[in-house]
CHARMM-style PDB file with segment names, atoms N, HN, CA, C and O in Angstrom:
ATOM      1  N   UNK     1      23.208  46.400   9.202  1.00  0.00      PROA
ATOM      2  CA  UNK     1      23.688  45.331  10.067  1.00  0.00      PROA
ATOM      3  C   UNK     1      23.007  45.427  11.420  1.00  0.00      PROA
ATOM      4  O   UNK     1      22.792  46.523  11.939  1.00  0.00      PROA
ATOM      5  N   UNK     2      22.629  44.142  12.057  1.00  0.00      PROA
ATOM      6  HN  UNK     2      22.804  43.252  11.636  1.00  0.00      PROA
ATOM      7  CA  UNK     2      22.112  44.172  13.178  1.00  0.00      PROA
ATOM      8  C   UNK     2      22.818  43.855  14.264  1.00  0.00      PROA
ATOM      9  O   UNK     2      23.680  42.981  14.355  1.00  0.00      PROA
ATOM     10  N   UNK     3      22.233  44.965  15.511  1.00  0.00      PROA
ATOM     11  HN  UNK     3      21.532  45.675  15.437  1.00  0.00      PROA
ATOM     12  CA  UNK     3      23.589  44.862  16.257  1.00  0.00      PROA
ATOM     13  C   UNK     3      23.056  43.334  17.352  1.00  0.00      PROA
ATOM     14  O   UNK     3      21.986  43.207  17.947  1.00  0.00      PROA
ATOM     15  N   UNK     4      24.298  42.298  17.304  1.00  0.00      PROA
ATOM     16  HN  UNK     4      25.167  42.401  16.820  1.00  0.00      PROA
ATOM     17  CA  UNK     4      23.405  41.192  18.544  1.00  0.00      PROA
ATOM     18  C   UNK     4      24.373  41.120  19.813  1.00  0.00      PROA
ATOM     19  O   UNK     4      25.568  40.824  19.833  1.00  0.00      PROA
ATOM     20  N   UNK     5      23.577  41.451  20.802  1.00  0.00      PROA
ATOM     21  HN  UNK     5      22.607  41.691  20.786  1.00  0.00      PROA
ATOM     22  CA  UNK     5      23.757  41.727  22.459  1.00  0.00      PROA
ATOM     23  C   UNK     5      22.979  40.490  23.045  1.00  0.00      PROA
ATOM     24  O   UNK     5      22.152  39.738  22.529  1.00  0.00      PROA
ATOM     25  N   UNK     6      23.496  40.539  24.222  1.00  0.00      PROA
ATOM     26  HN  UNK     6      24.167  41.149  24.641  1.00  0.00      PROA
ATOM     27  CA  UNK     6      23.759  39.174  24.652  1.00  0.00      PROA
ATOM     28  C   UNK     6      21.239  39.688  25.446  1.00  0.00      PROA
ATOM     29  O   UNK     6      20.246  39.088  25.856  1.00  0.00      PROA
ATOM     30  N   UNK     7      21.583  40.716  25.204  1.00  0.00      PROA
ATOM     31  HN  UNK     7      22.390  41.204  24.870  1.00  0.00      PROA
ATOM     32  CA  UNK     7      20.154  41.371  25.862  1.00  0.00      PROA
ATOM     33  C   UNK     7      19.724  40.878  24.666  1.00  0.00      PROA
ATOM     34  O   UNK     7      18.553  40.864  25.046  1.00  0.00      PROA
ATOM     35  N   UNK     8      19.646  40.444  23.507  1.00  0.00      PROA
ATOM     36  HN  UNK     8      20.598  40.455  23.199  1.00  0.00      PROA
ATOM     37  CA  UNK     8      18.593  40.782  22.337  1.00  0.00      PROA
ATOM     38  C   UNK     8      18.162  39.310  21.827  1.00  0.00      PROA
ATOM     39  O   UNK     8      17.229  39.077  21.059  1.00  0.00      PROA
ATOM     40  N   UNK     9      19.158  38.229  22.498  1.00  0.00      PROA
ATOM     41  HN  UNK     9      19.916  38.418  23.122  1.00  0.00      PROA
ATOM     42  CA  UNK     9      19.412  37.039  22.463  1.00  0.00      PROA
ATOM     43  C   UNK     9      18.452  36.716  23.428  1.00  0.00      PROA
ATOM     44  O   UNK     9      17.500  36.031  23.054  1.00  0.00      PROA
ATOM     45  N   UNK    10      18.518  37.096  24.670  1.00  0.00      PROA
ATOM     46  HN  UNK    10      19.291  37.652  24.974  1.00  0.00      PROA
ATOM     47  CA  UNK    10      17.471  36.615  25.391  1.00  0.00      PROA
ATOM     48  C   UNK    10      16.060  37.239  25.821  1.00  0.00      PROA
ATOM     49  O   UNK    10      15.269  36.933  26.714  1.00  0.00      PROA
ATOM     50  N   UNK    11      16.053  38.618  24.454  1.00  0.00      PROA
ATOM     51  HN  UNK    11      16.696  38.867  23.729  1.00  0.00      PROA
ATOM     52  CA  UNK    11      14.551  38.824  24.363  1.00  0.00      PROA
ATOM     53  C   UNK    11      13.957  38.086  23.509  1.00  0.00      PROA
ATOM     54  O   UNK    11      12.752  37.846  23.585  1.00  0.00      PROA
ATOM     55  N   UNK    12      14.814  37.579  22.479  1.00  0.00      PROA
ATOM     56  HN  UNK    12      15.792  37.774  22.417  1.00  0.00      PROA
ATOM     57  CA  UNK    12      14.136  36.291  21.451  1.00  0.00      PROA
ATOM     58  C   UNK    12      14.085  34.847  22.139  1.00  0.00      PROA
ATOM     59  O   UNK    12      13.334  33.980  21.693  1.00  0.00      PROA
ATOM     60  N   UNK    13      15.038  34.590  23.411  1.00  0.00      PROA
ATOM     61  HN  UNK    13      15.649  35.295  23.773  1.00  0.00      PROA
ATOM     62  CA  UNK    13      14.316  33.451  23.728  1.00  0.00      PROA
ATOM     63  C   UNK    13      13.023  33.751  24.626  1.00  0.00      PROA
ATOM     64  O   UNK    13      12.035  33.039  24.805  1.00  0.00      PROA
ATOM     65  N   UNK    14      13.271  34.783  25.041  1.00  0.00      PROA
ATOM     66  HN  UNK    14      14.074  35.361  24.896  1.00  0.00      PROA
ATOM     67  CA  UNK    14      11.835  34.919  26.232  1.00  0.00      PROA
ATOM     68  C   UNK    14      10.390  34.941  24.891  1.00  0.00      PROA
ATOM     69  O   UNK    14       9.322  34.386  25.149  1.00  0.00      PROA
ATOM     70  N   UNK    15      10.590  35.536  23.766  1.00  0.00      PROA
ATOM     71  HN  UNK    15      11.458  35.987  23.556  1.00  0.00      PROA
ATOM     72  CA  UNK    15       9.480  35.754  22.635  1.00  0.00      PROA
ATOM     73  C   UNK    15       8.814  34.232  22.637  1.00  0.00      PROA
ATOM     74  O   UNK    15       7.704  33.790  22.936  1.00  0.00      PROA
ATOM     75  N   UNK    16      10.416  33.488  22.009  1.00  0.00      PROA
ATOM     76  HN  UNK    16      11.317  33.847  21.766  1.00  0.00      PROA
ATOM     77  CA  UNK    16      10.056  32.291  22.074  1.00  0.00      PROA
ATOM     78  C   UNK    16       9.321  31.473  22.961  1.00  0.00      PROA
ATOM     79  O   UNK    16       8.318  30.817  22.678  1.00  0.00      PROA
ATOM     80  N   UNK    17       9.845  31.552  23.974  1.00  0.00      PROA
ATOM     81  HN  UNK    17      10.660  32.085  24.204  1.00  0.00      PROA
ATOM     82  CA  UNK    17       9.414  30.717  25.410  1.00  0.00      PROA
ATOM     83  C   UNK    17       7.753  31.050  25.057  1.00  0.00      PROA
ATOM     84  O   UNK    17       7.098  30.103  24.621  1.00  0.00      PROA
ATOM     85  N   UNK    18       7.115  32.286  25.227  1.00  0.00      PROA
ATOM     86  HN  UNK    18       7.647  33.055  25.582  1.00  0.00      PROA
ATOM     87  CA  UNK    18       6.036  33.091  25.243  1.00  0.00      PROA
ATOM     88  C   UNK    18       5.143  32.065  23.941  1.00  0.00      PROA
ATOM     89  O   UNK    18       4.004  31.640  24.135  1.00  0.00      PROA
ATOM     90  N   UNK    19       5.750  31.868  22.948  1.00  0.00      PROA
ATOM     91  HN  UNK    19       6.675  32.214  22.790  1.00  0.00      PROA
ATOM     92  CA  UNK    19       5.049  31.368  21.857  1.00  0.00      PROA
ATOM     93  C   UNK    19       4.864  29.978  22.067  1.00  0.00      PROA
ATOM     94  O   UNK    19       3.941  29.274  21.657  1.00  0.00      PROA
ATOM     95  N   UNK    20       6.031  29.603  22.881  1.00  0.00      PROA
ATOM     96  HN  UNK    20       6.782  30.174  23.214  1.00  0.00      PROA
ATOM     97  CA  UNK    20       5.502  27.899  23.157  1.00  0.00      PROA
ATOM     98  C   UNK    20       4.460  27.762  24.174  1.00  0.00      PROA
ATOM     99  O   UNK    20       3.729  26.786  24.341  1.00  0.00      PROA
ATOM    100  N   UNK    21       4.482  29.146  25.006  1.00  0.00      PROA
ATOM    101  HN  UNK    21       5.076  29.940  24.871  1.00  0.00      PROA
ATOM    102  CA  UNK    21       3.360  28.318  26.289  1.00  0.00      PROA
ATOM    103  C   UNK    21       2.207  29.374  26.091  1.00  0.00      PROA
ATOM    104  O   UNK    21       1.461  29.739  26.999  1.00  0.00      PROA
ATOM    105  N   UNK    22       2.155  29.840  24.721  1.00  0.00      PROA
ATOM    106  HN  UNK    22       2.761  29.543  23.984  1.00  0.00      PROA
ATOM    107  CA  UNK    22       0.474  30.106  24.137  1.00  0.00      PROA
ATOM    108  C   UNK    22       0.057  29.204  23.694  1.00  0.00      PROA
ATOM    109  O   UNK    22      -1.081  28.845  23.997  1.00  0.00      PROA
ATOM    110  N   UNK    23       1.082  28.271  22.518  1.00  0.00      PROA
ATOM    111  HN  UNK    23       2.006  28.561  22.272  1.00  0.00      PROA
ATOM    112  CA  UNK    23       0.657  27.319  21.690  1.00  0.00      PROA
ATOM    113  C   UNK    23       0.202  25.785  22.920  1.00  0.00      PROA
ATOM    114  O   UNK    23      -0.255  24.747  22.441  1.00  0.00      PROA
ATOM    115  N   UNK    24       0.355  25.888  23.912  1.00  0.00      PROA
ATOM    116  HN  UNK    24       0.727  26.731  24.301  1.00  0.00      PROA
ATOM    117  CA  UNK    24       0.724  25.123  25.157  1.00  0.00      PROA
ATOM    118  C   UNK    24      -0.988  24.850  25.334  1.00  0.00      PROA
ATOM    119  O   UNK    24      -1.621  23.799  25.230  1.00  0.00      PROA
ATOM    120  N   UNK    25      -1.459  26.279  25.649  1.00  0.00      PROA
ATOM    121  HN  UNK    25      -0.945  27.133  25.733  1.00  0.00      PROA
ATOM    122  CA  UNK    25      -2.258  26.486  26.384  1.00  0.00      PROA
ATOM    123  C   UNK    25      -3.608  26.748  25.509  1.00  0.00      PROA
ATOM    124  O   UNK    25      -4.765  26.767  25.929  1.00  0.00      PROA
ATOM    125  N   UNK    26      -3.171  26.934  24.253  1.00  0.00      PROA
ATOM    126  HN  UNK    26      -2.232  26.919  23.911  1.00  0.00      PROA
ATOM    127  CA  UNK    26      -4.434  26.854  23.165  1.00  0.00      PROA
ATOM    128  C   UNK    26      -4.652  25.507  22.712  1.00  0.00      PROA
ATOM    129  O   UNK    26      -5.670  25.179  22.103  1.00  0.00      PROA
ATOM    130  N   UNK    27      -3.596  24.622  23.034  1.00  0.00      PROA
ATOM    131  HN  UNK    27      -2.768  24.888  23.529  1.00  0.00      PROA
ATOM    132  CA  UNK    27      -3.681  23.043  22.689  1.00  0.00      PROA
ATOM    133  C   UNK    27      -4.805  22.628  23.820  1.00  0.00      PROA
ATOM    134  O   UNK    27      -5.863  22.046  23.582  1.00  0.00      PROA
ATOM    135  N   UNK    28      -4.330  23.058  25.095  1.00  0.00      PROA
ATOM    136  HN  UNK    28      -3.470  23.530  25.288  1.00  0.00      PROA
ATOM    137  CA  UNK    28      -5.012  22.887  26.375  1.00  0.00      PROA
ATOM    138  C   UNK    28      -6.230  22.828  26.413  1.00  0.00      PROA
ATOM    139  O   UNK    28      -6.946  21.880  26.737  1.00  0.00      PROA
ATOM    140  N   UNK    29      -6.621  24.335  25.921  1.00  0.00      PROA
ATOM    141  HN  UNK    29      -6.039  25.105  25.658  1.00  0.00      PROA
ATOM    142  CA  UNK    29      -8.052  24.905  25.734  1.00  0.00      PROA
ATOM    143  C   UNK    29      -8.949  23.823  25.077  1.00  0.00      PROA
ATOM    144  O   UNK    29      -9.846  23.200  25.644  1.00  0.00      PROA
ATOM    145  N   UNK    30      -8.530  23.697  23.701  1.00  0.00      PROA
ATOM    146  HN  UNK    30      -7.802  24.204  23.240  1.00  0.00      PROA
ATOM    147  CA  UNK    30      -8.928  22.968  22.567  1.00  0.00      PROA
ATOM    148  C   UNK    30      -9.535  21.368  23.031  1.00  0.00      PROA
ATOM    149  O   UNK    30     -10.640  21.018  22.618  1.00  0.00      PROA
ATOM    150  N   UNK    31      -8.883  20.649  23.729  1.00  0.00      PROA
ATOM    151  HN  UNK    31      -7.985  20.934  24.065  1.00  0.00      PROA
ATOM    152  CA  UNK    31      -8.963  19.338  24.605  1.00  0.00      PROA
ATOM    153  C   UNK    31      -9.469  18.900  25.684  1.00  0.00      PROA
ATOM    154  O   UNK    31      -9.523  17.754  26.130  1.00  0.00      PROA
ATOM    155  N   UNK    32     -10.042  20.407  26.304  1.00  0.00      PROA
ATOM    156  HN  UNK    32      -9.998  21.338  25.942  1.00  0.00      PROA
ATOM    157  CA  UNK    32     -10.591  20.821  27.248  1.00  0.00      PROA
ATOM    158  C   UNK    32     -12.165  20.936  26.692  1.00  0.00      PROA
ATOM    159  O   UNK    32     -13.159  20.407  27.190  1.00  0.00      PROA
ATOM    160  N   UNK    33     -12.087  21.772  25.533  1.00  0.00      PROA
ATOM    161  HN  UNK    33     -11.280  22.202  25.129  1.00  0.00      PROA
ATOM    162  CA  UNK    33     -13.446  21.659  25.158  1.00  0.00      PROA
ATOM    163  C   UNK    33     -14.043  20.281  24.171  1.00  0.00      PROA
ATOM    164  O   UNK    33     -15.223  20.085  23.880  1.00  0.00      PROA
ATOM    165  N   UNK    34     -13.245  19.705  23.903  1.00  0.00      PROA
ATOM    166  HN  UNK    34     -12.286  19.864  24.139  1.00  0.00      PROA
ATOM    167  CA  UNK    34     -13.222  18.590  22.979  1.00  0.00      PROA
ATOM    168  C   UNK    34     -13.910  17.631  23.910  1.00  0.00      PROA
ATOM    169  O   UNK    34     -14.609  16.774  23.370  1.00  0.00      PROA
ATOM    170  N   UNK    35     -13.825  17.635  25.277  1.00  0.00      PROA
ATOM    171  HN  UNK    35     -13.257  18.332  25.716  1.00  0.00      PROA
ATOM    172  CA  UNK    35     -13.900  16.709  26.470  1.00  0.00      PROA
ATOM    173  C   UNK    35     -15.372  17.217  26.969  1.00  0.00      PROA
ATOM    174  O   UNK    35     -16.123  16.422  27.534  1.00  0.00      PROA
ATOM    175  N   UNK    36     -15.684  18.333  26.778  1.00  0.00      PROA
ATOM    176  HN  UNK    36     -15.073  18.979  26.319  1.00  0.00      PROA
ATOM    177  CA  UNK    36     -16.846  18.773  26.961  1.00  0.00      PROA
ATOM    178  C   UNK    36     -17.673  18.463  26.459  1.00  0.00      PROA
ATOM    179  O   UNK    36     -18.783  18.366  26.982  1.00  0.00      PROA
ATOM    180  N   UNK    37     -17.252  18.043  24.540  1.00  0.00      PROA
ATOM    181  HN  UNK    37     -16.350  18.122  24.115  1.00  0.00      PROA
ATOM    182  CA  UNK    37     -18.442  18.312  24.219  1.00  0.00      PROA
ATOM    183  C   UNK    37     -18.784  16.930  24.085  1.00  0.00      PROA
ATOM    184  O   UNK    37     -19.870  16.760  23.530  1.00  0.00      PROA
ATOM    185  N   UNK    38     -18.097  15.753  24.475  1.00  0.00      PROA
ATOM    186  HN  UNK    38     -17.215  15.890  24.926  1.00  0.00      PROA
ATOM    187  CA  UNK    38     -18.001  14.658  24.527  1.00  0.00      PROA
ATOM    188  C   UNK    38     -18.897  13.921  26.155  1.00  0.00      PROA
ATOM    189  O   UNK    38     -19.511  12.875  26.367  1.00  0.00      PROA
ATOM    190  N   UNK    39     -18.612  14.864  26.822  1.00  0.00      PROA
ATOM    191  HN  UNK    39     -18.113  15.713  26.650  1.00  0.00      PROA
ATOM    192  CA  UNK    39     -19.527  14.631  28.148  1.00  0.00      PROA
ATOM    193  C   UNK    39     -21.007  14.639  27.580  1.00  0.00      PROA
ATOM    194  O   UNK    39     -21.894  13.788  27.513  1.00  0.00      PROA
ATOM    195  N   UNK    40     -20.855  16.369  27.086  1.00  0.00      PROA
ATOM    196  HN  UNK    40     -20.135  17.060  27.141  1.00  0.00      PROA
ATOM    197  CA  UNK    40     -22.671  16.541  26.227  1.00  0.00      PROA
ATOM    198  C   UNK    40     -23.192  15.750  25.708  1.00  0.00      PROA
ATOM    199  O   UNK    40     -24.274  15.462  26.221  1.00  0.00      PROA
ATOM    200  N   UNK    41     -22.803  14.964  24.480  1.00  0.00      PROA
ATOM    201  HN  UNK    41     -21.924  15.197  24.063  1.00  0.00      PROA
ATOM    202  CA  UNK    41     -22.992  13.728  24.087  1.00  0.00      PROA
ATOM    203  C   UNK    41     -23.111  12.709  24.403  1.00  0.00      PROA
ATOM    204  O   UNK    41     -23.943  11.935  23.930  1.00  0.00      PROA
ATOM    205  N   UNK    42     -22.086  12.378  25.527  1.00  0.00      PROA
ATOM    206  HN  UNK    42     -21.410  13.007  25.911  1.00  0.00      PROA
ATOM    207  CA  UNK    42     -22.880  11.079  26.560  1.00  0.00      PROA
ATOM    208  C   UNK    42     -23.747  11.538  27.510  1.00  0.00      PROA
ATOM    209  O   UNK    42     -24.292  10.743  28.275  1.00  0.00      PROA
ATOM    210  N   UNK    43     -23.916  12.521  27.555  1.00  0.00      PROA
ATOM    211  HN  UNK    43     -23.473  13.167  26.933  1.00  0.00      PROA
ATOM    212  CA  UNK    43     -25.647  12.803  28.898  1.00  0.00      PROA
ATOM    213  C   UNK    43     -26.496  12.785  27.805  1.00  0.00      PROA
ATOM    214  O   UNK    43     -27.539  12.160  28.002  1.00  0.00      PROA
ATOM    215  N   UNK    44     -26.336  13.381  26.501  1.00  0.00      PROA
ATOM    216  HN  UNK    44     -25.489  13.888  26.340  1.00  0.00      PROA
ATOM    217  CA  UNK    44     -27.531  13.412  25.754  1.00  0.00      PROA
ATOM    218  C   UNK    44     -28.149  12.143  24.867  1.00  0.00      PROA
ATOM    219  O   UNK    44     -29.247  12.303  24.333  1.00  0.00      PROA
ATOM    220  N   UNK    45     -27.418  10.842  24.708  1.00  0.00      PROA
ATOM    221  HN  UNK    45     -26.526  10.711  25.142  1.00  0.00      PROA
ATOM    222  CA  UNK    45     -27.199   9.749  24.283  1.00  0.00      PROA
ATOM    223  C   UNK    45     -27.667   8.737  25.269  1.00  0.00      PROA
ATOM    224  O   UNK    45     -28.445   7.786  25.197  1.00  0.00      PROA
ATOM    225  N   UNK    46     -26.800   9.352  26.392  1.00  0.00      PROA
ATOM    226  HN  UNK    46     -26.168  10.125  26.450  1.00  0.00      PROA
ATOM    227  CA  UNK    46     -26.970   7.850  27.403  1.00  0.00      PROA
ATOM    228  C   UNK    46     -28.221   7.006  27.220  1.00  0.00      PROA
ATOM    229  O   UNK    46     -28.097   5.962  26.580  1.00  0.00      PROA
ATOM    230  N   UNK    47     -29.360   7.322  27.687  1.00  0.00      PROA
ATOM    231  HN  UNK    47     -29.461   8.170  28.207  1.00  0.00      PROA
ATOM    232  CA  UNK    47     -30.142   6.924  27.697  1.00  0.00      PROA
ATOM    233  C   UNK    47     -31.722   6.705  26.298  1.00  0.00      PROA
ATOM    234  O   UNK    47     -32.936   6.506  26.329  1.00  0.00      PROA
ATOM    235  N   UNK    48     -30.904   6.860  25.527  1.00  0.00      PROA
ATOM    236  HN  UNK    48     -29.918   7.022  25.502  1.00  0.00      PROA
ATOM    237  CA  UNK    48     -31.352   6.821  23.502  1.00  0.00      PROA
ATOM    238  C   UNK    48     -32.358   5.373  23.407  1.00  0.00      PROA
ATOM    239  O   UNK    48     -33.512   5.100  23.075  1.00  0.00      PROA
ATOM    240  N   UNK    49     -30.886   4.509  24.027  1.00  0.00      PROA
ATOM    241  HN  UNK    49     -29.949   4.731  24.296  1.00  0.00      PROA
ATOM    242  CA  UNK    49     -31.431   3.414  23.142  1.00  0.00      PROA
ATOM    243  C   UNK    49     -32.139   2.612  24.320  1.00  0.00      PROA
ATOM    244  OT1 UNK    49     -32.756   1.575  24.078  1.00  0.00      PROA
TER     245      UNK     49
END
């Protein structure tokens, strides 16, 4: 049996919290470079045609 303390409750929300603002910030990352590589493509395009 597991013992639950009011401490063990809010080390699983802090875990939690922690997992939402990685997943936060790897979304971030991701959209960040998505935007990059979309700049690259219009400097390397712009002037094609």
């Amino acid at each position: 049996m597991k013992l639950t303390t009011a401490f063990t409750i809010l080390n699983q929300k802090f875990n939690e919290i922690d997992l939402f603002r990685d997943a936060i910030r790897r979304r971030k990352l991701a959209t960040e470079r998505l935007h990059n590589d979309y700049r690259k493509m219009y400097k390397t395009h712009q002037f094609a045609y």
